[in-house]
N, C-alpha and C positions, 0 to 999 in steps of 0.2 A: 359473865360466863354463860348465860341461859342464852340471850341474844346472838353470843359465836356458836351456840350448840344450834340452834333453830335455822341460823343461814347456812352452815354446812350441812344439816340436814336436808333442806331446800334442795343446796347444790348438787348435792347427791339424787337426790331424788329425778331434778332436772337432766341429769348425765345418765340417768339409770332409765328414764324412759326415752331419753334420745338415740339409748342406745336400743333398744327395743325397737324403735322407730325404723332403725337403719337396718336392723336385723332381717325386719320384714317385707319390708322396700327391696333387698337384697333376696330375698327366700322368694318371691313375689315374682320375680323374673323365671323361675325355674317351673317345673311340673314334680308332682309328688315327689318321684324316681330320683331327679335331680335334687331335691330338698335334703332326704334321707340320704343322699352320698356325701353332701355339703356339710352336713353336722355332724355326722360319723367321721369326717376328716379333721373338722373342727376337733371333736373331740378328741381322738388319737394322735393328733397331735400335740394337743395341751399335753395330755398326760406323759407323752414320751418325753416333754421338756423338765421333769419332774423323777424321772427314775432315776434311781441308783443303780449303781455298776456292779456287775455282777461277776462271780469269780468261779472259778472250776473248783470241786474238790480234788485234793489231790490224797492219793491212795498210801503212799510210803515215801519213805526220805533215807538216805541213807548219805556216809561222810567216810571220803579214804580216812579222815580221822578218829573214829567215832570213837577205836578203840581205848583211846587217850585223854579223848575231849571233857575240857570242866565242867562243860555243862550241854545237854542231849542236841543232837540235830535236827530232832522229833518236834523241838518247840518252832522251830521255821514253819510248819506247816498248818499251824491253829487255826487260821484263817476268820473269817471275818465274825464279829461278836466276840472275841475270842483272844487273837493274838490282835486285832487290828479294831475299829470302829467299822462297821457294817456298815454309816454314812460318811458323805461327805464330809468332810475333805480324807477319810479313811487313816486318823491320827493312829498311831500304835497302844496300846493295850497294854498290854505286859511286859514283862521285863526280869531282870534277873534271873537266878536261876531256875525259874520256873517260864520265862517268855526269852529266853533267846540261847541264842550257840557260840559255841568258844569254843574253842581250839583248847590245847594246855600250851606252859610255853619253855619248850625243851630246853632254850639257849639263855633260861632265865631272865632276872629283870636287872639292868636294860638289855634289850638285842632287837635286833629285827630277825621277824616270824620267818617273814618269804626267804630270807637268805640263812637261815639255818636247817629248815624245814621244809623249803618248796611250797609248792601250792597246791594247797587242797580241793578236793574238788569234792563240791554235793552231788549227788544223784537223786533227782526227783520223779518219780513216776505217778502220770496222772492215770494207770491202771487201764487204759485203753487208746488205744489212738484218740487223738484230739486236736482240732483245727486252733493254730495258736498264732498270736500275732504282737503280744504283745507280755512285758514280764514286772511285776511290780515288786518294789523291795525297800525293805523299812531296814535304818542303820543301825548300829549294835550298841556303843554307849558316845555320847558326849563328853564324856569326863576324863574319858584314856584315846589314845590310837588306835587302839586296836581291830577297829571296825576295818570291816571289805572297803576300799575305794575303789578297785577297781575290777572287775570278770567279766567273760566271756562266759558264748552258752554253745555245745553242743547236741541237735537231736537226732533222735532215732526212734523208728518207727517199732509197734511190737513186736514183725517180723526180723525187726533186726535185730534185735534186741537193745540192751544196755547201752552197749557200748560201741555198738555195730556199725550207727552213723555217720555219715561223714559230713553233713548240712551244717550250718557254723552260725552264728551272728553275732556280735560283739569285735572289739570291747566297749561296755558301759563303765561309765565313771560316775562314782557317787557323788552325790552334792557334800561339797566340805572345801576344805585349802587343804592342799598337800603341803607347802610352803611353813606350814605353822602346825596341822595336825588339827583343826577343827572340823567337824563334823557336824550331821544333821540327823539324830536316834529318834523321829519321832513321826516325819514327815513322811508318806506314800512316796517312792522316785517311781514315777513310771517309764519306761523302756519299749519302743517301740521296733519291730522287725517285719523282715519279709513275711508275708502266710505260709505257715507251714503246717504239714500234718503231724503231730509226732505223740508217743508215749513217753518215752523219757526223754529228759531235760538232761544233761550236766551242768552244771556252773563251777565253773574254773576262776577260783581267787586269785587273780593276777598279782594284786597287791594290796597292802592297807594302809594307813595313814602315819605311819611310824616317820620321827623324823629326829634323823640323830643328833646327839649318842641317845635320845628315849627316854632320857632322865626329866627333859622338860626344862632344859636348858635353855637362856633368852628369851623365854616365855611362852615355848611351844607348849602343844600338849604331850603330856607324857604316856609312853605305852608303845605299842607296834612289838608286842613281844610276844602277840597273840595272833590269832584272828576271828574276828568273828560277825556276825549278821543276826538282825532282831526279826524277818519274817519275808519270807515270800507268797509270792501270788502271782497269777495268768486270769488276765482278764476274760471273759467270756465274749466271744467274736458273734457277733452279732448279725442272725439270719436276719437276712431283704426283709425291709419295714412294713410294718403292716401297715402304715399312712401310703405307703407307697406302690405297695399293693392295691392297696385300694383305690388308689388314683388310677392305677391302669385300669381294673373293671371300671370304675363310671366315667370315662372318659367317653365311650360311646353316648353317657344319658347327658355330659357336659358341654359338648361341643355346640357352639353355638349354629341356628337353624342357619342356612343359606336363601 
């Protein structure tokens, strides 16, 4: 045991000044100017391999169904620490009725939501225009159907108001089997789209995971009598890097002499 600890100490040590070695061989070639541009990219770029994703706050939330609904629309937008994990991989958080949304289910148990009830749609506002590109969305339970499978998204700018816009993207499909009614309550889906400017969102519940008759017959899952979604999110679009930035100013102190 002392003998393996003392040659990987060696080893380390041997790789630890070789690298040094090479650092300076490398820095050695440049002038001050050039040095300080070279490790300042060094560095900025480690660290940007290393951040976490970052999300907007969003201002209000509101649900053509809110009137009726089992449980608030208010829980979709708790956002990271909260309704979601603030790191990687961005697992879900809460649950129940205190971390997610439901519909009620007018046409009782069994039925399907969409064909009794249409489809509902959230309204998100992120409280001022905001450059947006992409939509993140955690599923509502594993255990029934009732979750979103599938929405689209409408925006619209502040001047347009709410409802004003006409810009579109979707439809997204959640990860799950429509086939059988299994789902995924727990995982980030993230949703990619054109750049757009916008303050409100809509998302239009096209469909859920019901699969009849909803009783959970042949071994499906049972449910689709509802609908509902455990949290959304907009990633935060990411101004020009500052590695990259920064590559353009020392680019005049990097070029090599002629």
């Amino acid at each position: 045991m002392t003998l393996r600890s003392s040659s990987g100490f060696c080893i380390g040590v041997f790789f630890l000044a070789r690298g040094q070695q090479l650092l300076n061989q490398f820095l050695g070639s440049f002038t001050m100017k050039r040095q300080l541009c070279a490790l300042a990219m060094v560095a900025i770029l480690a660290g940007s391999t290393v951040a976490a994703d970052q999300f907007y706050p969003i201002s209000s939330v509101s649900a053509s169904t809110q009137d009726s609904d089992l449980w608030p629309v208010s829980n979709l937008i708790q956002g990271p620490g909260t309704g979601f994990n603030a790191d990687a991989p961005y697992e879900k958080l809460a649950g129940g009725p205190d971390g997610l949304w439901v519909t009620d289910a007018p046409g009782g148990y069994p039925s399907d939501y969409i064909e009794v009830a249409g489809q509902p749609v959230v309204t998100l506002d992120l409280g001022s225009d905001t450059v947006l590109n992409e939509i993140s969305t955690w599923g509502y339970s594993s255990g029934n159907s009732n979750g979103v499978s599938e929405f689209s998204l409408k925006f619209s700018t502040d001047a347009e108001g709410p409802a004003g816009g006409s810009a579109s993207a979707g439809p997204f499909v959640m990860a799950g089997d429509r086939a059988t009614g299994t789902n995924d309550d727990s995982s980030r889906q993230s949703f990619d789209f054109d750049t757009i400017t916008a303050r409100y969102v809509e998302l239009t519940v096209i469909d859920n995971f019901f699969v009849a008759p909803g009783n959970g017959d042949g071994g499906t899952v049972p449910g689709g009598d509802r609908a509902g979604l455990g949290e959304v999110a907009f990633q935060v679009v990411p101004e020009p890097s500052s590695a990259i930035l920064l590559l353009i100013g020392c680019l005049p102190f990097i070029r090599r002499r002629r």
